[in-house]
RODO-2510 file (C-alpha; in nm, 4 decimals, decimal comma):
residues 445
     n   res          X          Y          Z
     1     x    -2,7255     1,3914     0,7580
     2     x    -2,3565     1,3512     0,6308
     3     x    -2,2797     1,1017     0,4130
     4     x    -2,0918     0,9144     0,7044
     5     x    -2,3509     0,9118     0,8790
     6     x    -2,6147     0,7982     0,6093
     7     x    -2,3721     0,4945     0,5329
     8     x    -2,3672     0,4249     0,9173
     9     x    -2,7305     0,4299     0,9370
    10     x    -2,7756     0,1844     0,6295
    11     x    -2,5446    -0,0609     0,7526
    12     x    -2,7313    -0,0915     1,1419
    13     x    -3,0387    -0,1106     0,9228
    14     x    -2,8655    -0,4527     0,7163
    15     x    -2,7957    -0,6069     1,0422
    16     x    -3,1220    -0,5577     1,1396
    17     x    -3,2567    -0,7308     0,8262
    18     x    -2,9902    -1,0157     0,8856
    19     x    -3,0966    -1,0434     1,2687
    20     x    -3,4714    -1,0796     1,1155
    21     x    -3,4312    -1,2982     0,8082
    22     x    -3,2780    -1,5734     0,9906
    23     x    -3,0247    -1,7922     0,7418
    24     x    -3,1852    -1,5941     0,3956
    25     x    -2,8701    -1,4520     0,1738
    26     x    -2,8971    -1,0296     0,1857
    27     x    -2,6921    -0,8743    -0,1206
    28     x    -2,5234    -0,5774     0,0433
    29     x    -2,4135    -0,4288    -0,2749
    30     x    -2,1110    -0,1789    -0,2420
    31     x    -1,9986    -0,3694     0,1379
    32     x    -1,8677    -0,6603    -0,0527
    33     x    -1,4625    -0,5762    -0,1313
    34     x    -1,3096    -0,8003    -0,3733
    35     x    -1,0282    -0,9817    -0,1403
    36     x    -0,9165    -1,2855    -0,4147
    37     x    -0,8435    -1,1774    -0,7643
    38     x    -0,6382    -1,3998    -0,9761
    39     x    -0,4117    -1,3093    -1,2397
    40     x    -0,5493    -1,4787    -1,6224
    41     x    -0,2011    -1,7028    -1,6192
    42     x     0,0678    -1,6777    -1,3688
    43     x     0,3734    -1,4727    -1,4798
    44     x     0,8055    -1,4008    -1,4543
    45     x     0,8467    -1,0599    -1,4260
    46     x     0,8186    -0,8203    -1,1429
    47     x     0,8851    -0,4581    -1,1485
    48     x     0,9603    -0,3075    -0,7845
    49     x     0,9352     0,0761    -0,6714
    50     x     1,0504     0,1026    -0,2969
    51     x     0,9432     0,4294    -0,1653
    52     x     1,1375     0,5367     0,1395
    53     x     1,0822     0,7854     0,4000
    54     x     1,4103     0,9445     0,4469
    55     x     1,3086     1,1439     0,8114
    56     x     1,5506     1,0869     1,0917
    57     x     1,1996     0,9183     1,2801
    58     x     1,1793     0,5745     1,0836
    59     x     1,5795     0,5737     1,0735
    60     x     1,6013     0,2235     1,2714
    61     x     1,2777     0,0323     1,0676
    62     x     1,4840     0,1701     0,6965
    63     x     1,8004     0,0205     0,7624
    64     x     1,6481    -0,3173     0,9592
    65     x     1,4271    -0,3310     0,6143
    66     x     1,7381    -0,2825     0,4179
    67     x     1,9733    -0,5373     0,6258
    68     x     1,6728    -0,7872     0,5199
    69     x     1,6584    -0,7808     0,1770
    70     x     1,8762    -1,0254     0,0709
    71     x     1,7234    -1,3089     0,3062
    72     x     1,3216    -1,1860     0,2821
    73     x     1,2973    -1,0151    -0,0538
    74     x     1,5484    -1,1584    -0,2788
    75     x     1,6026    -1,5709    -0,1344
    76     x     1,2573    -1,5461    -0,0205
    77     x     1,1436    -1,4484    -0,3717
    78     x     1,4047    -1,7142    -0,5243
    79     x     1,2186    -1,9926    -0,2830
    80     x     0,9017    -1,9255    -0,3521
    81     x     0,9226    -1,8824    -0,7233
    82     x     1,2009    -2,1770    -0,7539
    83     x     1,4173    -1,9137    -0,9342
    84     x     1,4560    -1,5025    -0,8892
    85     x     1,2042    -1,3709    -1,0856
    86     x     1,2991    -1,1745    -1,3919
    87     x     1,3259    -0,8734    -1,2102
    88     x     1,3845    -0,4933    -1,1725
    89     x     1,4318    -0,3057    -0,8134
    90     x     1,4553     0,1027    -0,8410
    91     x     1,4109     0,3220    -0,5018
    92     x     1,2915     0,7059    -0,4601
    93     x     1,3048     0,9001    -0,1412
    94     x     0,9141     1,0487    -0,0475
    95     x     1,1516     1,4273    -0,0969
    96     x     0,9598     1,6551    -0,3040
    97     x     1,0906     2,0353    -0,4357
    98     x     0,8054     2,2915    -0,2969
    99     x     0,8396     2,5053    -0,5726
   100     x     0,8011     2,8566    -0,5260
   101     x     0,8103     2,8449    -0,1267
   102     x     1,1489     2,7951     0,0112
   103     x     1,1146     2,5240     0,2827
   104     x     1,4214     2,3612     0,4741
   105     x     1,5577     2,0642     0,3374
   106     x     1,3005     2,0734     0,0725
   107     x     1,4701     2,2374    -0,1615
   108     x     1,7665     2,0583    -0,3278
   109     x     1,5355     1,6930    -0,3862
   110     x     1,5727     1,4135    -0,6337
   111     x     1,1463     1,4650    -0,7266
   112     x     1,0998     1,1078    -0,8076
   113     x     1,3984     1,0315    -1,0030
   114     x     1,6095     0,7167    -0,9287
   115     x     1,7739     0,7004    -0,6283
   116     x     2,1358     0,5185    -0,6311
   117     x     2,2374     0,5970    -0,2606
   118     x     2,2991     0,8877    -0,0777
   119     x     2,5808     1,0292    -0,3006
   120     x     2,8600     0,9536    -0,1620
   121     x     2,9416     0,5752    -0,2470
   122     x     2,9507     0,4796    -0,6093
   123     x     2,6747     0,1808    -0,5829
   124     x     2,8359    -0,1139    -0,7888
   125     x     2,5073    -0,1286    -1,0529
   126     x     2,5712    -0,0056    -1,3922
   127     x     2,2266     0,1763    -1,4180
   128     x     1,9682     0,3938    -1,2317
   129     x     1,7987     0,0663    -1,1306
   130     x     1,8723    -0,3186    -1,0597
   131     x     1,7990    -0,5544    -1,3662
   132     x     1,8339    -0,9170    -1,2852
   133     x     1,7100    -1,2003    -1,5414
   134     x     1,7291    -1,5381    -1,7083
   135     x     1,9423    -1,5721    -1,9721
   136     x     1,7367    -1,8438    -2,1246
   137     x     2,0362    -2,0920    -2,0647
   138     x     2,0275    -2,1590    -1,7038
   139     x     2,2099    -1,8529    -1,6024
   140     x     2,1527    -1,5286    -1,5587
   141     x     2,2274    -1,1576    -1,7466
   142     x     2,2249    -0,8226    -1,4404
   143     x     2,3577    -0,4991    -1,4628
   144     x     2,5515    -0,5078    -1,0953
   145     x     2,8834    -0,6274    -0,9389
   146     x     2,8281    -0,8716    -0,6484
   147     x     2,5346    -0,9862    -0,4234
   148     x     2,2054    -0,8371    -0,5497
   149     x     2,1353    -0,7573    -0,1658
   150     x     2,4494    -0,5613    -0,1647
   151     x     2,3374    -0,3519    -0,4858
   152     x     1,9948    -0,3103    -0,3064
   153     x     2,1119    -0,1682    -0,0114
   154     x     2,3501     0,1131    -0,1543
   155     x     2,0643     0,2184    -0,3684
   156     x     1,8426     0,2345    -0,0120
   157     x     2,0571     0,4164     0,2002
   158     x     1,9765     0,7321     0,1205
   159     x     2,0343     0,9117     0,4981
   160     x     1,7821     1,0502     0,7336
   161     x     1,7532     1,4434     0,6564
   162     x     1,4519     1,4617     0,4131
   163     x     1,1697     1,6918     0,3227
   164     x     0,9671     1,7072     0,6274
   165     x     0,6836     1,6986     0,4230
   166     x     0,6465     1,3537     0,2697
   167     x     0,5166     1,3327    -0,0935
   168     x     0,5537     0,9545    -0,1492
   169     x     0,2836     0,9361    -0,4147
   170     x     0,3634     1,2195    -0,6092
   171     x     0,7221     1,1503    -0,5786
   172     x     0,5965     0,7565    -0,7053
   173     x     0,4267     0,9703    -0,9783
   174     x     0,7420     1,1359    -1,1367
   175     x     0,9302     0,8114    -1,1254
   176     x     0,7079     0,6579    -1,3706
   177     x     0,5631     0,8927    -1,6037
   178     x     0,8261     0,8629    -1,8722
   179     x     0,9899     1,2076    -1,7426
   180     x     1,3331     1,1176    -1,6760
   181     x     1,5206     0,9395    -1,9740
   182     x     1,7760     0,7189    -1,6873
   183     x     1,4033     0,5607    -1,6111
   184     x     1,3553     0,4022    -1,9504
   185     x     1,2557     0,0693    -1,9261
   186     x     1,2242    -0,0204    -1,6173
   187     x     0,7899    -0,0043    -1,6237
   188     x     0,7154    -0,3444    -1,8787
   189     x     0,3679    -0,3940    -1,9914
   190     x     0,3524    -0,7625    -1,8907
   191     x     0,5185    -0,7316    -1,5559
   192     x     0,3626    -0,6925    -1,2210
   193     x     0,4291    -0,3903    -1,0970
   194     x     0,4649    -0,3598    -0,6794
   195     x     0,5070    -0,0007    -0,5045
   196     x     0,6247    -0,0725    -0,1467
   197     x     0,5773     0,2945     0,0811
   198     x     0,8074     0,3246     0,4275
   199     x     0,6937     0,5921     0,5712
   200     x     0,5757     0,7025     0,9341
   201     x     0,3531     0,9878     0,8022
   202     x     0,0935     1,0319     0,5437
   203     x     0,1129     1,1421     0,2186
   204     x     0,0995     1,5131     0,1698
   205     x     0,1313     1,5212    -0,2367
   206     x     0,0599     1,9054    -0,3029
   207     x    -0,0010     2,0361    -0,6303
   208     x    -0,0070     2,3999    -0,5441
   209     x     0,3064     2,5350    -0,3842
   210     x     0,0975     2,7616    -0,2014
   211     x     0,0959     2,5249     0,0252
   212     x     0,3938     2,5143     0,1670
   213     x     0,4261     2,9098     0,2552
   214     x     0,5481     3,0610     0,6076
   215     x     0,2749     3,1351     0,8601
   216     x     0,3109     3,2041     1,2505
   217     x    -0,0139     3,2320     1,2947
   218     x    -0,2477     2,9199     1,4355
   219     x    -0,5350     3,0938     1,3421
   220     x    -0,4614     3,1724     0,9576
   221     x    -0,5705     2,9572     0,6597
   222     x    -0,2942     2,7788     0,6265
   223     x    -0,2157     2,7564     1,0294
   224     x     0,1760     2,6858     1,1489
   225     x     0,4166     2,5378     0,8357
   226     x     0,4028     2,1930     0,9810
   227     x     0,3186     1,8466     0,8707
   228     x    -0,0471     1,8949     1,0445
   229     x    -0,1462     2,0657     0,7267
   230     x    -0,1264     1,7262     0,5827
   231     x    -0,3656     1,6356     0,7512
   232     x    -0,6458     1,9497     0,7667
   233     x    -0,6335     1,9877     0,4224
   234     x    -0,5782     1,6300     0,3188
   235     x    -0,7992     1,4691     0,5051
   236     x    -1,2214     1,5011     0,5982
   237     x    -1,3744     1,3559     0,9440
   238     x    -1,6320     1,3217     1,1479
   239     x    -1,6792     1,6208     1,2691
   240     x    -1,5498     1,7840     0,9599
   241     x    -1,3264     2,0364     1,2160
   242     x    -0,9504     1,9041     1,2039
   243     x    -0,7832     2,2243     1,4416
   244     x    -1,0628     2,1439     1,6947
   245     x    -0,8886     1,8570     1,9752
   246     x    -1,0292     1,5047     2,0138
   247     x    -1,0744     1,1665     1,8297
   248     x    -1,1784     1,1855     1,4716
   249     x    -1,4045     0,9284     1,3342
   250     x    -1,4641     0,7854     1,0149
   251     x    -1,1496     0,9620     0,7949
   252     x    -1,1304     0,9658     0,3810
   253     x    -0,9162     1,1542     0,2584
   254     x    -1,0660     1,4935     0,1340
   255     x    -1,1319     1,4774    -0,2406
   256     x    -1,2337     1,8160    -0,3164
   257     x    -0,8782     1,9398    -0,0895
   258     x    -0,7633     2,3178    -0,2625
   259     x    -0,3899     2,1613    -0,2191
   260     x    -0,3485     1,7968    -0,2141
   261     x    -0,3659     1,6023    -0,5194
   262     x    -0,6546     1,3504    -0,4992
   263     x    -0,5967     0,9715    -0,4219
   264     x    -0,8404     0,9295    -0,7728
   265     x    -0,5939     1,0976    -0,9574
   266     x    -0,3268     0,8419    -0,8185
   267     x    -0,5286     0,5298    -0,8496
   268     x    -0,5611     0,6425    -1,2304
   269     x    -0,1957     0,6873    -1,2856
   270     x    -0,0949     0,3825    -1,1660
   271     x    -0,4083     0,1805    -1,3578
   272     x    -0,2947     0,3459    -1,6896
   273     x     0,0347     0,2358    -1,6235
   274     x    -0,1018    -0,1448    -1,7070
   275     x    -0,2865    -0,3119    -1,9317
   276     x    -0,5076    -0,4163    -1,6558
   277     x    -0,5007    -0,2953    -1,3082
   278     x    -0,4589    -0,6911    -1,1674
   279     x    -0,1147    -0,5785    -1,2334
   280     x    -0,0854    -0,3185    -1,0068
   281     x    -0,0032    -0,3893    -0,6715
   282     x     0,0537    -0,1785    -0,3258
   283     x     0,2743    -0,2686    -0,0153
   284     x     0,2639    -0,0191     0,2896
   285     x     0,4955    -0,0646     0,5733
   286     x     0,3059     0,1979     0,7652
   287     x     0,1267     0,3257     1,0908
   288     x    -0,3006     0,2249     1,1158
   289     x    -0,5280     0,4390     1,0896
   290     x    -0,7948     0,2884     1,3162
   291     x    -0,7416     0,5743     1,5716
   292     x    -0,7309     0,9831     1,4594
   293     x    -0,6910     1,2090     1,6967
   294     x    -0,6431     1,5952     1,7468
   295     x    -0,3935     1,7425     2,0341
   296     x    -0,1719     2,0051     2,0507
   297     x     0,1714     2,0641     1,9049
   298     x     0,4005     2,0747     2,2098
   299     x     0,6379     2,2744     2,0138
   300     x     0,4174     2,5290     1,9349
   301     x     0,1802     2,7406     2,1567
   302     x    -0,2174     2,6829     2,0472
   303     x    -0,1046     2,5343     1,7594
   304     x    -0,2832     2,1689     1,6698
   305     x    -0,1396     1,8403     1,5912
   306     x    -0,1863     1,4772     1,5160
   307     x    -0,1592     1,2513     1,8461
   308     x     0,0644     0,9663     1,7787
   309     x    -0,1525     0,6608     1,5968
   310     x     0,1099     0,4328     1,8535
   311     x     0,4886     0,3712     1,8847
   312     x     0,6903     0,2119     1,6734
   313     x     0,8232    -0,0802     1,7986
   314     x     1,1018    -0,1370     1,9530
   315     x     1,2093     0,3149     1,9306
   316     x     1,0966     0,6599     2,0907
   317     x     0,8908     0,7749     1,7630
   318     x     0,5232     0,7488     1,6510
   319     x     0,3891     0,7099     1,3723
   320     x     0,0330     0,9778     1,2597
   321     x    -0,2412     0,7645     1,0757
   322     x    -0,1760     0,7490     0,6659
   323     x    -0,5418     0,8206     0,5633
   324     x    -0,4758     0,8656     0,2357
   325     x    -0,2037     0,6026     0,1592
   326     x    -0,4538     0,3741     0,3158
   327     x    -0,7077     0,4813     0,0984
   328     x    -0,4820     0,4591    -0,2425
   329     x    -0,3688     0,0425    -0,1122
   330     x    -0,7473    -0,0138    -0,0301
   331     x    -0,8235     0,1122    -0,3839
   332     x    -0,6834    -0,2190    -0,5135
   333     x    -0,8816    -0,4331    -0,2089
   334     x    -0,7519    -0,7820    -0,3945
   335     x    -0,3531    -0,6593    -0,4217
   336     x    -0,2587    -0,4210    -0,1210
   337     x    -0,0870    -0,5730     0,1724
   338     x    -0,0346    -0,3368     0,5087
   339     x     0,2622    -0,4277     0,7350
   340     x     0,1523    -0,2501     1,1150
   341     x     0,5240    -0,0807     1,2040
   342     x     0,3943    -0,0668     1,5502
   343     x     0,2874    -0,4815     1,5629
   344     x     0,6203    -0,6378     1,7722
   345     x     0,7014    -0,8040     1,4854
   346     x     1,0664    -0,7683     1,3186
   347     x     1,1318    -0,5822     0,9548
   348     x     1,2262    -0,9249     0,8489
   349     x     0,8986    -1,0683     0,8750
   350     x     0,7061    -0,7773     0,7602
   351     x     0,9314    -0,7721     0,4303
   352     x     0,8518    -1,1409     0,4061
   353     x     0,5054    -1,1060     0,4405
   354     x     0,5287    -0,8470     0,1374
   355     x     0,7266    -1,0891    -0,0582
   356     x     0,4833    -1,3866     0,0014
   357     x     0,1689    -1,1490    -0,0968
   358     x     0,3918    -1,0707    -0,4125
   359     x     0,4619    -1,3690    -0,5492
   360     x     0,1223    -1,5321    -0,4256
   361     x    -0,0081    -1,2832    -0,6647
   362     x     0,2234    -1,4017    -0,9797
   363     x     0,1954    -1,7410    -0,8903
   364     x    -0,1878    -1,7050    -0,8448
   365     x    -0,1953    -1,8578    -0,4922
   366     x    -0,5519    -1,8465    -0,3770
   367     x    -0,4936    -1,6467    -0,0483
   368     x    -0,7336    -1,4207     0,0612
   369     x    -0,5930    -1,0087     0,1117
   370     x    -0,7270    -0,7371     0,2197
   371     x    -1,0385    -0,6631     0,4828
   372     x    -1,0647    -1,0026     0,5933
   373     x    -0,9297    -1,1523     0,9322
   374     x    -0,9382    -1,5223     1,0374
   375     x    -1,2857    -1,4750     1,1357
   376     x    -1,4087    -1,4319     0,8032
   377     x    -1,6393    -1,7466     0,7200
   378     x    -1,8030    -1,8866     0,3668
   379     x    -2,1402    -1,7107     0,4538
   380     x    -1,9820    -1,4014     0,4339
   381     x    -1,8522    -1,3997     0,0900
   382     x    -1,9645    -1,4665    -0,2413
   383     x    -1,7607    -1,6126    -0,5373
   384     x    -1,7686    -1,6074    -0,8959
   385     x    -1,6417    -1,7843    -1,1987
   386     x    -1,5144    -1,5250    -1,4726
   387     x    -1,3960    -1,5465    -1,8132
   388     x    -1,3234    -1,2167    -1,9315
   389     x    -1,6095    -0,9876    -1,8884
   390     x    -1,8504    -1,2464    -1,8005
   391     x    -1,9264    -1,3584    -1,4294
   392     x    -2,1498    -1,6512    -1,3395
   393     x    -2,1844    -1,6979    -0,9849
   394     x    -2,0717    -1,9593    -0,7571
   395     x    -2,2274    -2,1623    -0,5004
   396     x    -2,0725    -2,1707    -0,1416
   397     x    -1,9935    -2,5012    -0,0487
   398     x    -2,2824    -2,5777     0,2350
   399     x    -2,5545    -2,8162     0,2774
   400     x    -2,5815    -3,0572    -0,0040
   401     x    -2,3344    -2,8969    -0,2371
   402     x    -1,9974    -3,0569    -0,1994
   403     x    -1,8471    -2,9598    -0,5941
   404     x    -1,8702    -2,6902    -0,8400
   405     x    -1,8732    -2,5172    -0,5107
   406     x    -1,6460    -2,2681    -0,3495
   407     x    -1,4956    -2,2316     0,0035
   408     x    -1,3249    -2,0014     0,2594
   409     x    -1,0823    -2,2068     0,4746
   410     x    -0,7426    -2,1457     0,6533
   411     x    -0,4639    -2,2661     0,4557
   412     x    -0,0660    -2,2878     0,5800
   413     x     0,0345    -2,1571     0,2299
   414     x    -0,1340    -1,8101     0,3514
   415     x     0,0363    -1,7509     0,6558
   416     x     0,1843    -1,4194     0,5608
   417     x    -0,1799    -1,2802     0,5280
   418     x    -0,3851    -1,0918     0,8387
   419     x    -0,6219    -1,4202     0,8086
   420     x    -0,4571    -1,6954     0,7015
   421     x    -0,7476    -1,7982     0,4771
   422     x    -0,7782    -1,9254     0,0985
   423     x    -1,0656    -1,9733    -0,1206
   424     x    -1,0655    -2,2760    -0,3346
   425     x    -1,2938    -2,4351    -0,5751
   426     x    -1,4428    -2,7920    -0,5438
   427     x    -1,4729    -2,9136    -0,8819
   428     x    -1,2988    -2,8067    -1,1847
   429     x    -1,3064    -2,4918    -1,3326
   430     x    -1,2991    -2,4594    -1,7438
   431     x    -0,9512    -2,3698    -1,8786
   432     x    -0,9121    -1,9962    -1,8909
   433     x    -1,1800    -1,9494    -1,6239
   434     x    -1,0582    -1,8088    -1,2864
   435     x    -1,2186    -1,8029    -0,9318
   436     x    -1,2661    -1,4038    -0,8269
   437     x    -1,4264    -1,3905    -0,4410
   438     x    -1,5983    -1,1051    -0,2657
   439     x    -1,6390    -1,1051     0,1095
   440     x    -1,7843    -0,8515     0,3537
   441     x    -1,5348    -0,6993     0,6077
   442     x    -1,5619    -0,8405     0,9715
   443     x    -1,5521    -0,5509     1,2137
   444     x    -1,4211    -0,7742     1,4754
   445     x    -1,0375    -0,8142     1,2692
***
């Protein structure tokens, strides 16, 4: 039996035991994701990494996200913090070099470095990123001419004739691993660092150029030199044959993949980055991945493809299910927020809901993020008070206990989140102490 299938099993064998046991508490173990972790103390400084897609396909949703910046990023940061935070904005395409195979448009790419437009505007910022701070006297000290909005969006426009194959994480990889000296500075130990990804494909972060070599043939190794490799050899289904047509079920991305670099080895880089990985945070402005299927390329005879996850809204183009990006913002359950670009909802609001989820993390708000939806009850998570290493568990709040209690409930300060819910505790914890909160995934959001 495969290991999907095993973990299927197990959890139709829990329900049964919850079906029997009536109101008893069952400890599922490894089902509970951690959906509220609070920063120690709330902090000031942000560091942001905006990874965009530069493909003609997500042309419209990159320049509605840039013409929102200044009102949902920047003022929205400015309201909810009651001043800009102290702050630093850089931007990197998802173009990667392919090394030793030659592939159009993939060849002259910035590989992570700094973007500051598309070359032919001189962006008004006297660096390879935006720096924008107190002063300590009321004002403030920045290294750009103008509106900050203004500085943001020459940086961003970076044109629409990328590197077909996308390679936002490794790209995100040579922007901060001290390679390039115009990037000094800009990571700070005690700032919260948040990686937003645009993209309407998945990741396809090879590590041998091998990869990326000519084929005509559907039925070689390697298969046709399109983005559907990205996929067969980055990805692992149920049933474990990607070229075969149909709906997939029950997609990781494929650890032991002779290509793609492994979404491990990413979650590692970016925990080393920080003294503690509460400090690491992931916003993806993506397609879902709740439906994978198999078709063929209608460019090329016999040859397979993704099928469109759906279309995004409001434009001709669809977007193919990021398994693996997915997998790398799930990674950090209590600090990834996923903006649908396929939900009829504007690049305004999705950009504030990014914002919110940022600075709900600095501030510490207690809003609930990731698996959850507005279903999600008490019962079905579990809360503990931590100092440090040590956890002592919390009571729900049910029955006779009213304080030193915790509770799931919907709260109007969490309206940017996929449940609108917070967790609070009745009573008062010790100074230093926090509230962390567990909760079991409800199939139904």
């Amino acid at each position: 039996m495969s290991p999907h299938l095993r973990q299927l099993a197990f959890t139709a064998l829990v329900a049964s035991v919850v079906a029997c046991g009536g109101d008893r508490d069952i400890v599922i173990g490894d089902d509970y994701q951690t959906v509220l972790d609070p920063l120690p103390a709330s902090i000031t400084k942000v560091d942001v990494l905006v990874v965009v897609d530069t493909s003609g396909s997500i042309r419209d949703e990159r320049e509605a996200m840039i013409a929102a910046a200044g009102e949902n990023l920047f003022a929205q940061l400015t309201d909810d913090l009651g001043q800009l935070p102290d702050l630093h904005v850089a931007v990197i395409s998802t173009d990667m070099n392919t090394g030793t195979e030659t592939v159009p448009g993939c060849t002259d790419t910035a590989d992570g470095r700094f973007r500051t437009g598309d070359g032919m505007v001189t962006c008004p910022v006297q660096g390879a990123y935006i720096t924008d701070a107190p002063d300590g006297n009321g004002g403030r000290v920045d290294n750009y001419d103008g509106a900050i909005a203004d500085a943001f969006s020459c940086f961003a426009t970076l044109g629409d004739t990328g590197c077909g194959f996308e390679q936002p994480l490794e790209a995100m990889r040579h922007a901060l691993d001290g390679r390039y000296a115009e990037h000094a500075g800009f990571l700070r130990p005690d700032a919260l660092l948040v990686v937003v990804l645009l993209t309407d494909e998945d990741d396809c972060s090879a590590y041998d150029p091998a990869f990326f070599g000519p084929s005509s043939d559907p039925t070689s190794l390697l298969g046709p030199r399109t983005s559907f490799r990205c996929f067969e050899f980055g990805v692992v289904c149920e049933p474990d044959r990607p070229r075969v047509g149909g709906v997939k079920h029950d997609c990781v991305p494929r650890d032991d993949s002779p290509y793609l670099t492994s979404i491990a080895d990413y979650r590692a880089f970016l925990e080393g980055l920080k003294p503690e990985p509460g400090l690491v945070m992931v916003a993806g402005m993506m397609g879902p991945t709740d439906v994978v299927e198999v078709g063929l390329d209608p460019r090329l005879p016999a040859a397979a493809a993704l099928v469109p996850a759906c279309a995004i809204a409001g434009t001709e183009y669809g977007t193919t299910p990021p398994i693996r990006l997915t997998a790398l913002g799930e990674s950090f359950p209590s600090r990834f927020v996923f903006e649908n670009l396929c939900d009829a909802v504007s690049a305004s609001e999705r950009l504030r809901r990014v914002t919110r989820a940022t600075t709900g993390v600095m501030s510490r708000r207690p809003c609930l993020l990731g698996k959850v939806g507005p279903n999600t009850t008490t019962e079905r998570c579990r809360a503990f008070d931590v100092l440090g290493t040590t956890r002592t568990p919390v009571e729900p709040c049910r029955g006779g206990v009213t304080s030193s209690c915790f509770v799931v409930e919907p709260s109007a300060q969490c309206d940017y989140t996929p449940s609108g819910l917070a967790a609070t505790y009745r009573g008062q914890l010790a100074s230093g102490h926090r509230l962390v909160v567990d909760c079991l995934p409800d199939a139904a959001n």
